[in-house]
N, CA, C and O of each residue as an XYZ file, in Angstrom:
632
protein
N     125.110     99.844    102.346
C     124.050    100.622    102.962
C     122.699    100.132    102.450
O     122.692     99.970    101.230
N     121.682     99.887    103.003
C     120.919     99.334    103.046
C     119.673    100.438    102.425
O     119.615    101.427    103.156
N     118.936    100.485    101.566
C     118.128    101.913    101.437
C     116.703    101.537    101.866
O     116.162    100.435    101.771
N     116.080    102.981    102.487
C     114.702    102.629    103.258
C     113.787    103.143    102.095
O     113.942    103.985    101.211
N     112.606    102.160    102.509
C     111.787    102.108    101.823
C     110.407    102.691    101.937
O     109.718    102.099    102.768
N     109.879    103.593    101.387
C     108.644    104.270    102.334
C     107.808    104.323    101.601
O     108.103    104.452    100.413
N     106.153    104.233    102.078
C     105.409    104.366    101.234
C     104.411    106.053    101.830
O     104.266    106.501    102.967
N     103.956    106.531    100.603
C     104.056    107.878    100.617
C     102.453    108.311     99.730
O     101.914    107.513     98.963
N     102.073    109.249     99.936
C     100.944    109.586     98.731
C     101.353    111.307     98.213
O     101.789    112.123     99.026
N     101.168    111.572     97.042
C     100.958    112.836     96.327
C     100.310    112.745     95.339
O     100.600    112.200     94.274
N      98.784    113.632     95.850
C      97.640    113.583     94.949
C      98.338    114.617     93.686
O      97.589    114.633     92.709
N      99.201    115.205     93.555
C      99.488    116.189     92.510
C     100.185    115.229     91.634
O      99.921    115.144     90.435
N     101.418    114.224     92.457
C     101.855    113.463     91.396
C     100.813    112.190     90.213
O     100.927    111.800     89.051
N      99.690    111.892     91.558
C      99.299    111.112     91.096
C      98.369    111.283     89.703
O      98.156    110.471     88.803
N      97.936    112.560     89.872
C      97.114    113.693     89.040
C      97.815    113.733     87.816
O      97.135    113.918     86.807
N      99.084    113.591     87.693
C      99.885    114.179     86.471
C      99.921    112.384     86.250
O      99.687    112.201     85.055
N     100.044    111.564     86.677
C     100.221    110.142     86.373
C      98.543    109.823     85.094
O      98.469    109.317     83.975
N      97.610    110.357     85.921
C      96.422    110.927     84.688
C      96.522    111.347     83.183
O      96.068    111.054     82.077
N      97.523    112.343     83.902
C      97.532    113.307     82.334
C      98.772    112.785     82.067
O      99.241    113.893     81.807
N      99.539    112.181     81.935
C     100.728    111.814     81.209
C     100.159    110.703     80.451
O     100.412    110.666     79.247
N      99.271    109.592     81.083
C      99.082    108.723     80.646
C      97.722    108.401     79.244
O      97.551    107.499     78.424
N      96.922    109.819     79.618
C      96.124    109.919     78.266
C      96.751    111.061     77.278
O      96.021    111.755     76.571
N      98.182    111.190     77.296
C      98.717    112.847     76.636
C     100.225    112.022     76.291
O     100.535    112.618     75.260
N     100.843    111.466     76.425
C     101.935    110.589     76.296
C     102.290    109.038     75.755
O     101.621    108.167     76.312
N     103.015    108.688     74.994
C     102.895    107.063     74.854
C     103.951    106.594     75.936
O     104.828    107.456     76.002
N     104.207    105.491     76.858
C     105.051    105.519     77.574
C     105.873    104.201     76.916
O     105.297    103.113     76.893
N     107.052    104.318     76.454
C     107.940    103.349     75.761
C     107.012    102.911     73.998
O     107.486    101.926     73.432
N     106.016    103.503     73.393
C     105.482    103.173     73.032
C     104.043    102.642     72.971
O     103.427    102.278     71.970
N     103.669    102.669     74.140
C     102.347    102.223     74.685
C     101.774    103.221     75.415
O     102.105    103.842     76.425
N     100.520    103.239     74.423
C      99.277    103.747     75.127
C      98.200    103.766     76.349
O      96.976    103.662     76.422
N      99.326    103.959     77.323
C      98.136    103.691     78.439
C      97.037    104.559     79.048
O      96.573    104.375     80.173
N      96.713    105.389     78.321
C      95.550    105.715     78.239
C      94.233    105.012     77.989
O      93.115    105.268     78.437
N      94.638    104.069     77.166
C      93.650    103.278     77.286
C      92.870    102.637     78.227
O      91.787    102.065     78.101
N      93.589    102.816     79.205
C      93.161    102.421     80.407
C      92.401    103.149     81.404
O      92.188    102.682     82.523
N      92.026    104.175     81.058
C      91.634    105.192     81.501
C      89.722    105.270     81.230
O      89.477    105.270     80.023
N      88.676    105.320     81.957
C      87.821    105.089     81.738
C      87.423    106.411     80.466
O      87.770    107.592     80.438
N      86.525    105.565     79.458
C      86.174    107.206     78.363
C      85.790    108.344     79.059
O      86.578    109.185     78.628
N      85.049    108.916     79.893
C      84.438    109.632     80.055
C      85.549    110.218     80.297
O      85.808    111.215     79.622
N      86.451    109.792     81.260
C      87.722    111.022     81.640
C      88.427    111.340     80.545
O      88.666    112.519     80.285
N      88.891    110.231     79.691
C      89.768    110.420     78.914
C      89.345    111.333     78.069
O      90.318    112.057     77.856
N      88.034    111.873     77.199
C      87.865    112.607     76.901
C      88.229    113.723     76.851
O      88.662    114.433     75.943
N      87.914    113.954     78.543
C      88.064    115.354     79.260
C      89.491    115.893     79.022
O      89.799    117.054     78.755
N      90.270    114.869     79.165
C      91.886    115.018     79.488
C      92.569    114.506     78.201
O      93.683    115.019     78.085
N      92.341    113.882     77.462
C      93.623    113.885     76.176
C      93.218    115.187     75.428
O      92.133    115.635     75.057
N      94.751    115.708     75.332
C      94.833    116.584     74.127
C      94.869    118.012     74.982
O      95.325    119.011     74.427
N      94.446    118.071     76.153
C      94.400    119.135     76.922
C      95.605    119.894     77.469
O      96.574    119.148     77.608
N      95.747    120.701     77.692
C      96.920    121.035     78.516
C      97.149    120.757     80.174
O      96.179    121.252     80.749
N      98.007    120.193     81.071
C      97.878    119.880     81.787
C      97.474    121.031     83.075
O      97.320    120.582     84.211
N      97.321    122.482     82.821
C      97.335    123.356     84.007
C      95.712    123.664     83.588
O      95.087    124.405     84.347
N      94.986    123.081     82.333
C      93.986    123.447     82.118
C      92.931    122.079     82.920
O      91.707    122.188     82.988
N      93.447    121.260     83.285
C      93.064    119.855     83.549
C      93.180    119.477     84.723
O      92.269    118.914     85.331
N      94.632    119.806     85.341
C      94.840    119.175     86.764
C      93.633    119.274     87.975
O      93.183    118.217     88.418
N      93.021    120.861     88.603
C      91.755    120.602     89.193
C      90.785    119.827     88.726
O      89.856    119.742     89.530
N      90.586    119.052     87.457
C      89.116    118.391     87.321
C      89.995    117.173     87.753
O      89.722    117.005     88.942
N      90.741    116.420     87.441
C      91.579    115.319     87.493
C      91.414    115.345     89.346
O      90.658    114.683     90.058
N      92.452    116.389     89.721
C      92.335    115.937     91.231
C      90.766    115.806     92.078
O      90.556    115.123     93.080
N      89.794    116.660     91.355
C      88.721    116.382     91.923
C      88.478    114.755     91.675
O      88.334    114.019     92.652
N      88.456    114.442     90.866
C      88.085    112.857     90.211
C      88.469    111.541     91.086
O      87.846    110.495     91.265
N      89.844    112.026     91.605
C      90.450    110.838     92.459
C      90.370    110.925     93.817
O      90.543    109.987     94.595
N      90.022    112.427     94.195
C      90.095    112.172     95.537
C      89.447    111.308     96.760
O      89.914    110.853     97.805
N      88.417    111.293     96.274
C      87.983    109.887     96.782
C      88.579    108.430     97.042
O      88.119    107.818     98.006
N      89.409    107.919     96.387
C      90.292    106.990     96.003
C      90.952    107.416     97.187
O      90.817    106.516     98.016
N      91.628    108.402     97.676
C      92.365    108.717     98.718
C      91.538    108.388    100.224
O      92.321    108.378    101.174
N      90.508    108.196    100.486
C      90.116    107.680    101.156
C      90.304    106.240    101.925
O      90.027    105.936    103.085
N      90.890    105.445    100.834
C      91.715    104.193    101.166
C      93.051    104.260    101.331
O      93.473    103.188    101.765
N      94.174    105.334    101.115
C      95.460    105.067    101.525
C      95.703    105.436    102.968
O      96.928    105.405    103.089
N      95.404    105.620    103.605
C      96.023    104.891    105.114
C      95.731    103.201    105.602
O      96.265    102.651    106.564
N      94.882    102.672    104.788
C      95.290    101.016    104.718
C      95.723    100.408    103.851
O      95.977     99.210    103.971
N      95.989    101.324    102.357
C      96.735    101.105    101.551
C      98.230    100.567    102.337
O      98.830     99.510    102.533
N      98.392    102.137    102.654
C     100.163    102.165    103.676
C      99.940    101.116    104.216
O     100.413    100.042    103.843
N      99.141    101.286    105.231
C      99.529     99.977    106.048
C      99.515     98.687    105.779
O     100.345     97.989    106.360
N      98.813     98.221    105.079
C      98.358     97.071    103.983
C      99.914     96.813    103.636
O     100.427     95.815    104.143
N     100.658     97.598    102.853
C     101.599     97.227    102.050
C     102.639     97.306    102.839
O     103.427     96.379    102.653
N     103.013     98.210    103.815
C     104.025     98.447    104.724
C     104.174     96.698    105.433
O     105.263     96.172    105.203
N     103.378     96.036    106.063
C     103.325     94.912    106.794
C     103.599     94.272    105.587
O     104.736     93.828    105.749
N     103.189     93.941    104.381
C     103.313     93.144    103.494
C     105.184     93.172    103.369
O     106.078     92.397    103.709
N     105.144     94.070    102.917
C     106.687     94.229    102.328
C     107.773     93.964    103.586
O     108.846     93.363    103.639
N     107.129     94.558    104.377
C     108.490     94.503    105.173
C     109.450     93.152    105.498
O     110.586     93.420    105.890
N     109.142     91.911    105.386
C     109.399     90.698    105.628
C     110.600     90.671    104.285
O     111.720     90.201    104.483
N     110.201     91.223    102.961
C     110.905     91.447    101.539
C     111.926     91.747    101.278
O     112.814     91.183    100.638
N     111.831     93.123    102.005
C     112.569     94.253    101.870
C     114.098     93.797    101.491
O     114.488     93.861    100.326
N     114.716     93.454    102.279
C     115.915     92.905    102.215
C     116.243     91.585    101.160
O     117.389     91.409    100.745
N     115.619     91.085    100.947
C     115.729     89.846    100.210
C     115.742     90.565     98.611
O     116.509     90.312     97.682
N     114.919     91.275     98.650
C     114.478     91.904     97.010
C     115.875     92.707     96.975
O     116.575     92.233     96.080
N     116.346     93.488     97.475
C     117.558     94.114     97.722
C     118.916     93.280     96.834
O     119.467     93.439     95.745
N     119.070     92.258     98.091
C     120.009     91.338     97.998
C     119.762     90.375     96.402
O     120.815     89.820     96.086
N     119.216     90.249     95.933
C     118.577     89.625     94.643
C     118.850     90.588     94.056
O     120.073     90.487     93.959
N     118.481     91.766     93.429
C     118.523     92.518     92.852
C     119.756     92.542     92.494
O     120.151     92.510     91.329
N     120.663     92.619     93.816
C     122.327     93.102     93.465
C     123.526     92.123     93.181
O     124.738     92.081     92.966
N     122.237     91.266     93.340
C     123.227     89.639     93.197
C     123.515     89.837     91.777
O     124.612     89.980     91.238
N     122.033     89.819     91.125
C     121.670     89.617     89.566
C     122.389     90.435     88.804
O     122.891     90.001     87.767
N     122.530     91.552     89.135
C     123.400     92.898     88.394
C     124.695     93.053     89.116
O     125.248     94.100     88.778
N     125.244     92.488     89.839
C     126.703     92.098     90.651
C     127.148     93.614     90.614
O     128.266     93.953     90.228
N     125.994     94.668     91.132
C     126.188     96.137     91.595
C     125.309     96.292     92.865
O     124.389     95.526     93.150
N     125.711     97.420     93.633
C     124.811     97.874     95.014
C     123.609     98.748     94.047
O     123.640     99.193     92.900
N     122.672     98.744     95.018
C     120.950     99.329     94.295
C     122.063    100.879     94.663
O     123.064    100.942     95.377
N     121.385    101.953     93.856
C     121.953    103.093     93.335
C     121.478    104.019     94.142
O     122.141    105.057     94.144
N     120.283    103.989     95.031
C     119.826    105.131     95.636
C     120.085    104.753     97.364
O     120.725    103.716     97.538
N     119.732    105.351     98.382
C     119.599    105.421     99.575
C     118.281    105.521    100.188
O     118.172    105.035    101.314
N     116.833    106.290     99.429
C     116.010    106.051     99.377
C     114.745    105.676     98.616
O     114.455    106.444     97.699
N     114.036    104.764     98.800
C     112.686    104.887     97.924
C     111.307    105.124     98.111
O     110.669    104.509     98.965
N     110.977    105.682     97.626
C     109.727    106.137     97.860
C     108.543    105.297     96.855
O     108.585    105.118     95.638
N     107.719    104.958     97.636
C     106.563    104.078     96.691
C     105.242    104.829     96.898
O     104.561    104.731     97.919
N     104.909    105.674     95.714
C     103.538    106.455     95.786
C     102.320    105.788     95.656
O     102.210    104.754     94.997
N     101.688    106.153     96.062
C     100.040    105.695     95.700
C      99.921    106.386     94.316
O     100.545    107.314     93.801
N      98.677    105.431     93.807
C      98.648    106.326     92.411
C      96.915    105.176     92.071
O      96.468    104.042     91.900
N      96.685    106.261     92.150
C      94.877    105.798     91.399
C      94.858    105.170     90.020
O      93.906    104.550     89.545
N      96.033    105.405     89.428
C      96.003    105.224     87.932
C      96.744    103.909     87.720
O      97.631    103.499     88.469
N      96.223    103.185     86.452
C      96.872    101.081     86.477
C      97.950    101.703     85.449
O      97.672    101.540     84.261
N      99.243    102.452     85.770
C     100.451    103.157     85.142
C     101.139    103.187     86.638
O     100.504    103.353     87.680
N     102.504    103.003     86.545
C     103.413    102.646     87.411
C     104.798    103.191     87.389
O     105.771    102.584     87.835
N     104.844    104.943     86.582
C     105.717    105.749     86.434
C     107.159    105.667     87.608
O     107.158    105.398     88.809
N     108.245    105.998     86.728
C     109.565    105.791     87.919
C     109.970    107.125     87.994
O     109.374    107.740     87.109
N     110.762    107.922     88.686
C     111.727    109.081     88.719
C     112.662    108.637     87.761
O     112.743    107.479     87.351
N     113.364    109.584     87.415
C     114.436    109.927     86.502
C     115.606    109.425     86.790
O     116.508    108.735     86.317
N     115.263    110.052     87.806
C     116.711    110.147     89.279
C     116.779    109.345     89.855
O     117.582    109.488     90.777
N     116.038    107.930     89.787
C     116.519    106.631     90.241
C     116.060    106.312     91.617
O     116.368    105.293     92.236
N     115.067    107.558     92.168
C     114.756    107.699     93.422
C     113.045    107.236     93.777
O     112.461    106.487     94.561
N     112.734    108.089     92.790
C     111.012    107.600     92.920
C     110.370    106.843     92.121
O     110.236    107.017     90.910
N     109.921    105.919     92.812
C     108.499    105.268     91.193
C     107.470    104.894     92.123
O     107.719    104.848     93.327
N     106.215    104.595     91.613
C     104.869    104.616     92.072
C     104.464    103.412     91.688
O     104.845    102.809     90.684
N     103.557    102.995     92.619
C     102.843    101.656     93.019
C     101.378    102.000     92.399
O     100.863    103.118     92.429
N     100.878    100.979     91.904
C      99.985    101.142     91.045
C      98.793    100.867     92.177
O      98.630     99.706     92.553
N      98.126    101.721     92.613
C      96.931    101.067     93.676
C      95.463    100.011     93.781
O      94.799     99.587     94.726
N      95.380     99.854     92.191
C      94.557     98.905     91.704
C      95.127     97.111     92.717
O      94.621     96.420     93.602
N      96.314     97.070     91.940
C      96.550     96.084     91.961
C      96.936     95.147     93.526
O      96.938     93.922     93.645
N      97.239     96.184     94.597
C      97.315     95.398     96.068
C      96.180     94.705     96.464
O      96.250     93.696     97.164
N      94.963     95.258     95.994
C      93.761     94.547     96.361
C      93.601     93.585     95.638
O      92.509     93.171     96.027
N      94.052     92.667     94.537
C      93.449     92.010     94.091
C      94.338     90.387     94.464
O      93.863     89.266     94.643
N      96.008     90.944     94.478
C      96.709     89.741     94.910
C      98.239     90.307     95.567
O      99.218     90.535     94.855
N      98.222     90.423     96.585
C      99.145     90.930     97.445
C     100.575     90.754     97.109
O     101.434     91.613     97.311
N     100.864     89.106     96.365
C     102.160     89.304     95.848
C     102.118     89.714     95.042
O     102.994     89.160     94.376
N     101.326     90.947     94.045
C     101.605     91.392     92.840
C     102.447     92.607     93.591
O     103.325     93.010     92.828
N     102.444     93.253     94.756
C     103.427     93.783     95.191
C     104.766     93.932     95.176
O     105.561     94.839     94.934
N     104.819     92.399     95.613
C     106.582     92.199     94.917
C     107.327     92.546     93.785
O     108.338     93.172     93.467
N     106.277     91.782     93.234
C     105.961     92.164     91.567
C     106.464     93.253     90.772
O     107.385     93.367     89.963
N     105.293     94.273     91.401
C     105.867     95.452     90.814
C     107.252     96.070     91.369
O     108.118     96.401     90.559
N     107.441     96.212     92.663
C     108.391     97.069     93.657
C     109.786     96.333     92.823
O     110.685     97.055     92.391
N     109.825     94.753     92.663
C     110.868     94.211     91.712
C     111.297     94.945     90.630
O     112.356     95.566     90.543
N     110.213     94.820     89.611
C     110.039     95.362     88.490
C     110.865     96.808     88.202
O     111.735     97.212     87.431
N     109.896     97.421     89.506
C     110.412     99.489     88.796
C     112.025     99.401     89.732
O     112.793    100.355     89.605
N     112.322     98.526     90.401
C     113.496     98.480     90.717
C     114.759     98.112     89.889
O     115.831     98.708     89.786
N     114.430     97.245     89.471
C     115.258     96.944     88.011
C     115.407     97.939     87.220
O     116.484     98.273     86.725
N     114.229     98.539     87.026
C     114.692    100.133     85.648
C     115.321    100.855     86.715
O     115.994    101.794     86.288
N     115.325    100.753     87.723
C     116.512    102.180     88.802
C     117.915    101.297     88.237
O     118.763    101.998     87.686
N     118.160    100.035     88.326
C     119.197     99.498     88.489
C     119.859     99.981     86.463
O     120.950    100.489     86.205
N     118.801     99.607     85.457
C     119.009     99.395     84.013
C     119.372    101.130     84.043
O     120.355    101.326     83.328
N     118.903    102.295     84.606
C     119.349    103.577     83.904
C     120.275    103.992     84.290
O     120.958    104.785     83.642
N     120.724    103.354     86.082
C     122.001    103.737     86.673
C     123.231    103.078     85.788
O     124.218    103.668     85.349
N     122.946    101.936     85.677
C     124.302    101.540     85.006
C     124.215    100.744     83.722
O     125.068     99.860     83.632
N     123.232    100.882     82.540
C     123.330    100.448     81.633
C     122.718    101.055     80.451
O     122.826    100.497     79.359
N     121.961    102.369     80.613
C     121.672    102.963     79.701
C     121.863    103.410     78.629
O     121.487    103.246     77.468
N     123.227    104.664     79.810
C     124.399    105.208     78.398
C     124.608    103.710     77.489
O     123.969    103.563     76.448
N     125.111    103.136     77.751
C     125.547    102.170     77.568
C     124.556    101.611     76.389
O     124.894    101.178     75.287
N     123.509    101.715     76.821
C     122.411    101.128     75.188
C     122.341    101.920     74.207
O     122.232    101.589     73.027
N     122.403    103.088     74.672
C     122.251    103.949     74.233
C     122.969    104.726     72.946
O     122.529    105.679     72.302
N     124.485    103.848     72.752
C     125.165    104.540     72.299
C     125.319    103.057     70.939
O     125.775    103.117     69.797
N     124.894    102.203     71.487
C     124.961    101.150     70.429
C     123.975    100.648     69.364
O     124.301     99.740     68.600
């Protein structure tokens, strides 16, 4: 089965992609740093229900570009789609684990996955600057769907 691929926006997720990333280390790394000072200020150390309206005010603008985001990347990828698939499952000699994916917009240069092997987010900086960094990433957070479905426990215990 072949899984579809969609690209999608949620300013709430993308909002918490904010605050996770100046309030969290992710594997060890600080990507907050990446975060211009003035916000980061505002938002490390905060609680996130005390934060989320200033945050979503901050980006919404940025949302102004995802309907050529989508489309931008939708035409890009689609030629991929299948090939990245088939690679993927070659390399790990398993089928990809989900049925669907969802690729969020996200204002923030952090590129968070679901848990559940279902969602991870596209970093929106980076389509504008070199189109195959697309691949790039969509490769990338695909591989950690593939590493937690079937090799985690598995690290995990050794």
């Amino acid at each position: 089965m072949k899984p579809t691929i969609r690209f999608s926006k949620d300013i709430d997720k993308d909002a918490r992609n904010w605050w996770e990333a100046n309030n969290k280390l992710s594997y060890g790394y600080d990507f907050g740093k990446r975060c211009p000072p003035k916000i980061r200020k505002k938002i490390k150390g905060k609680k996130w229900s005390d934060v989320k309206g200033y945050i979503k005010k901050r980006i919404k603008n940025y949302y102004k570009e995802y309907p050529q985001w989508r489309k931008d990347n939708e035409e890009f990828i689609k030629p991929y789609k299948e090939k990245i698939i088939k690679r993927l499952e070659k390399i790990h000699n398993k089928k990809i684990p989900v049925e669907k994916i969802y690729i969020y917009y996200t204002s923030f240069p952090r590129s968070p996955y679901g848990k559940d092997g279902k969602i991870f987010w596209i970093q929106k900086y980076r389509y504008t600057k070199n189109k195959k960094d697309i691949l790039m990433i969509i490769t990338h957070e695909l591989m950690h769907l593939f590493f937690h479905k079937y090799y985690w426990e598995t690290c995990k215990k050794q």
